[in-house]
TORNUFI-952967 format. One record per residue (C-alpha): residue in one letter; y, z, x. Coordinates in steps of 0.02 Angstrom, whole numbers, plus 50000, padded with zeros to 5 digits. Each point is the difference from the previous one (the first is absolute). Layout:
% residues N
AYZX
...
//
This chain:
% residues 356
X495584808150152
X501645004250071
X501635003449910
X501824997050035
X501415005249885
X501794995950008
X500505003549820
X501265016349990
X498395009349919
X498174994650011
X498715013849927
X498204997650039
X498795013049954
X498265005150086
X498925011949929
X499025009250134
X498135000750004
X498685014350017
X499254999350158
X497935003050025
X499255014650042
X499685002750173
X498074999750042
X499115010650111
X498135001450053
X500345016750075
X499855017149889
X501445005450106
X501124983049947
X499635002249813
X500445018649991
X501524992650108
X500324987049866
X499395011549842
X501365011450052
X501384985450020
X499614993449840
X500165015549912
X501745003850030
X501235000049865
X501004985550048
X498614990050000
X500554997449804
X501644995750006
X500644983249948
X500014985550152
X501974994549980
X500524982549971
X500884989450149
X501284988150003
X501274989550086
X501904999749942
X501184988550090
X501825003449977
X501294989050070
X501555011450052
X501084982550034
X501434999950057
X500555018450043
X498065004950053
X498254993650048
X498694993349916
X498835017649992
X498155000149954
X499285013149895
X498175007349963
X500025007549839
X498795012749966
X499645004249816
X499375016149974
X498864999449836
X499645020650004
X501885001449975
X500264998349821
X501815004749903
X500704996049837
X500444984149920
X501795001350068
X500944983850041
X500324999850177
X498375011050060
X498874994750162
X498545005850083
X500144988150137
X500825003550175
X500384988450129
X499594995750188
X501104992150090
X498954989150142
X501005000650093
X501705004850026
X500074999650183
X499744991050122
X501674989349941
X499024983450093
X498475002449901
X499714983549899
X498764999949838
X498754988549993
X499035004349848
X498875008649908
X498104996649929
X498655012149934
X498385001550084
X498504995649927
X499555023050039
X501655001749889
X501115003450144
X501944992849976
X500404993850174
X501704995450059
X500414989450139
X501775001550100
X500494992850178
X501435005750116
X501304987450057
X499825007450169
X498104998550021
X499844984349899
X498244998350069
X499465018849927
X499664999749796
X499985019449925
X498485002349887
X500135014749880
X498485003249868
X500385012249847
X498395006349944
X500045008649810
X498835012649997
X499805016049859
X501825008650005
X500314992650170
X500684983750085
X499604998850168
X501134986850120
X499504995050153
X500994985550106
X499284993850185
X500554984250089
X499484983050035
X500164986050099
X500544983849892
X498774988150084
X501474985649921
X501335009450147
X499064999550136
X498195011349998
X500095001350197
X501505011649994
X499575017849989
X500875014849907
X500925010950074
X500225018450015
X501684999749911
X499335001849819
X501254998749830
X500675015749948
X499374999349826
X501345008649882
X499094997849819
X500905007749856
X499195008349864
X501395001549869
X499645007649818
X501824993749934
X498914990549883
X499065014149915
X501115006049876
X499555013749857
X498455002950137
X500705004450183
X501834998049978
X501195005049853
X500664987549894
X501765000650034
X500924984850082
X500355002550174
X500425009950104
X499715013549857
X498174998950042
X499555001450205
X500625016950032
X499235006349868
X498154994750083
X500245009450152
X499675015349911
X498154992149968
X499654991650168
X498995008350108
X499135002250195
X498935015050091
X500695010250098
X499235018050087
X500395007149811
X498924985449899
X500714988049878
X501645002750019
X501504990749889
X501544992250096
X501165009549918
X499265016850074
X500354990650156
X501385001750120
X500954984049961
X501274994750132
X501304988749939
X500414982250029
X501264998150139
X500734983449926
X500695009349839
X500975015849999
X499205016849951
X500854995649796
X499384983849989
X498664999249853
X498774991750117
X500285017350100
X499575011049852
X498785000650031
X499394988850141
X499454984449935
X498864996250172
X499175009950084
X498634997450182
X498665013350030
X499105001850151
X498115009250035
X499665016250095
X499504990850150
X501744993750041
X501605012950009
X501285000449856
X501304987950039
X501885002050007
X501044996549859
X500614980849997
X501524994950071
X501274981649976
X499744987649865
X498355003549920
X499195004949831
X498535008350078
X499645016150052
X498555013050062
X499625015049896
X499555014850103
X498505003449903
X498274992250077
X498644991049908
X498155005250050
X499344984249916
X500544982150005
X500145001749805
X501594995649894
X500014998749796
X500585002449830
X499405008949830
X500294990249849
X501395008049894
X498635007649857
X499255006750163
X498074992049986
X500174989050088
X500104995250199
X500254987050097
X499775004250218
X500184989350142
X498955006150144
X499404993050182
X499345006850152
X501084995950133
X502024999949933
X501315011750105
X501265001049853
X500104997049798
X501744996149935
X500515003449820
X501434987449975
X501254996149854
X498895010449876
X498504991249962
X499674990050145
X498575010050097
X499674993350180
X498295005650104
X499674985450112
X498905002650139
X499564994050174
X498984985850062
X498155007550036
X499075004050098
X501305000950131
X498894995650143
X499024984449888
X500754982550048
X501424994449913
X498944989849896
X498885013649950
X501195011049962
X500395005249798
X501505005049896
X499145011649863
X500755008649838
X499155007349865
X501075000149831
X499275013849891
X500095002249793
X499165014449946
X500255015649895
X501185011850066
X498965010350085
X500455003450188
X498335006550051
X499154986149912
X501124988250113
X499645009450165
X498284998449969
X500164982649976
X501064994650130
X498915012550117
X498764987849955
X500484982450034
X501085006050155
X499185013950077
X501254999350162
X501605003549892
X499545018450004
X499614999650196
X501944994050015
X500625018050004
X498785006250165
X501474991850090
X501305012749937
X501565003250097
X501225014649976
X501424994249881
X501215002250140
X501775001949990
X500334987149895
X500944988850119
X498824984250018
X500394983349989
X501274997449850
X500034984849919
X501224987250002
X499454986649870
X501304990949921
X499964998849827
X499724985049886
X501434997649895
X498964990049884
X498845014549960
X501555011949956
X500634991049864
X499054991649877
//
């Protein structure tokens, strides 16, 4: 059954389902599956899903919201605490139209959206709760009501989904009414880079051209774009933007944050992105490309993983070594960092994202 919400705030709630065992005949498949069943994350809770539809009328847009409840994440009795984190599907493309939501009859909560543009196209994504891991996955169709002899094209949506953890207070972000509590989470966010986990404030942080070098959003840099090893450190940012590139590298296409009584993590991971942005604190951005590259448009997949485990970085390497074995091939294509004079960015910013 699908559902579509206009109210200001409509919670629905999905609790994900343990999937079966995977059979094998084969001695070789059941050591194979013996060994995946014994790993540790195996017993973690399966989070709860939901959709939460917020209408930003009349200064902003009506935004649409996956929460993610994160039942391992337990604090005190405090007024005001959250275990639940959001997903914004999606902020970008600015066309992109929701249609509405349903769950599957597997458990999967699948959104529908369509582009203005390519009215004929609908984008399918599928959020699959699994133990301490959601897994999204969007692909495109033809809408057979638009015309099913059109084709799609090679221009696919640049997907721009925001995970934000504004909402988990007393868990992932301090209590304190804002901005008191973004800068603060920098401290705890986190990618890979050639010396392992490594926190973004033991990054080099580049500041925002838009605001001057005393500006509180400079101090220290609210946003902040990092590139992999396989491209070269880009220059510093020039004109009317809040973004800029750090000169330090990530070897995995891996951004996240520890929760503030530091058990706790949540990861985004994929196989295929060429930059993570940390941006305004606690929004954590890891979107990825459309693969595989040389698949037809229609075959082609936009794939996250969303991790919440304990925080244990070798655990999570294991993991995400795992379900996306050609994240860690990535870094054979390593280039020389270079002088640090490619391709600045020039992004305006958004003046509704600077102050809320």
């Amino acid at each position: 059954m699908w559902h579509v919400t206009f109210d200001n705030c409509w919670v629905g709630r999905l609790v994900g389902i343990v999937f079966g065992a995977v059979i094998s005949m084969s001695a070789t498949g059941k050591s194979v599956a013996n060994e995946a069943d014994s790993k540790p994350w195996n017993d973690l809770p399966m989070p709860e899903l939901g959709m939460r539809i917020v209408d930003g009328s009349p200064n902003d847009k009506t935004r649409h919201y996956v929460w993610i409840r994160m039942p391992q994440v337990i604090g005190p009795k405090t007024p005001g605490y959250s275990n639940v984190f959001d997903l914004e599907c999606y902020e970008c493309p600015r066309d992109l139209e929701y249609l509405g939501h349903r769950i599957l009859e597997s458990g999967v909560l699948e959104l529908r959206h369509r582009r203005s543009s390519r009215p004929h196209i609908l984008l399918v994504s599928e959020l699959t709760p699994q133990p301490g891991k959601v897994q999204l996955v969007a692909r495109l169709e033809l809408d057979p009501e638009k015309g099913i002899d059109k084709i799609v094209l090679e221009d696919l949506p640049h997907l721009n989904m925001c995970p934000s953890l504004v909402r988990a207070r007393g868990s992932f972000v301090l209590y304190a009414a804002y901005p008191n509590p973004f800068p603060e989470v920098i401290n705890r966010c986190f990618i890979f880079t050639d010396k392992g986990r490594t926190f973004l404030n033991d990054t080099v942080r580049r500041n925002m051209p838009r605001f001057s070098d005393d500006d509180p959003f400079n101090n220290p840099p609210w946003i902040q774009v990092y590139r992999p090893v396989w491209e070269p450190v880009r220059s510093p940012s020039v004109g009317d933007t809040a973004y800029n590139n750090s000169s330090d590298r990530f070897t995995l296409p891996i951004i996240g944050a520890i929760s503030l009584d530091k058990k706790h993590l949540i990861a985004l991971a994929n196989d295929s992105a060429h930059k993570v942005c940390q941006a305004w604190g606690p929004c954590l951005h890891n979107n990825p490309d459309w693969t595989p590259k040389d698949a037809a448009p229609s075959q082609r997949r936009w794939q996250i993983n969303i991790y919440i485990m304990p925080n244990d970085p070798d655990m999570l390497l294991e993991r995400v070594a795992m379900d996306l074995p050609r994240a860690f091939k990535l870094q054979e294509n390593r280039v020389p960092a270079g002088d640090g004079q490619c391709c600045p960015l020039k992004r305006r910013a958004n003046p509704k994202q600077i102050k809320q």
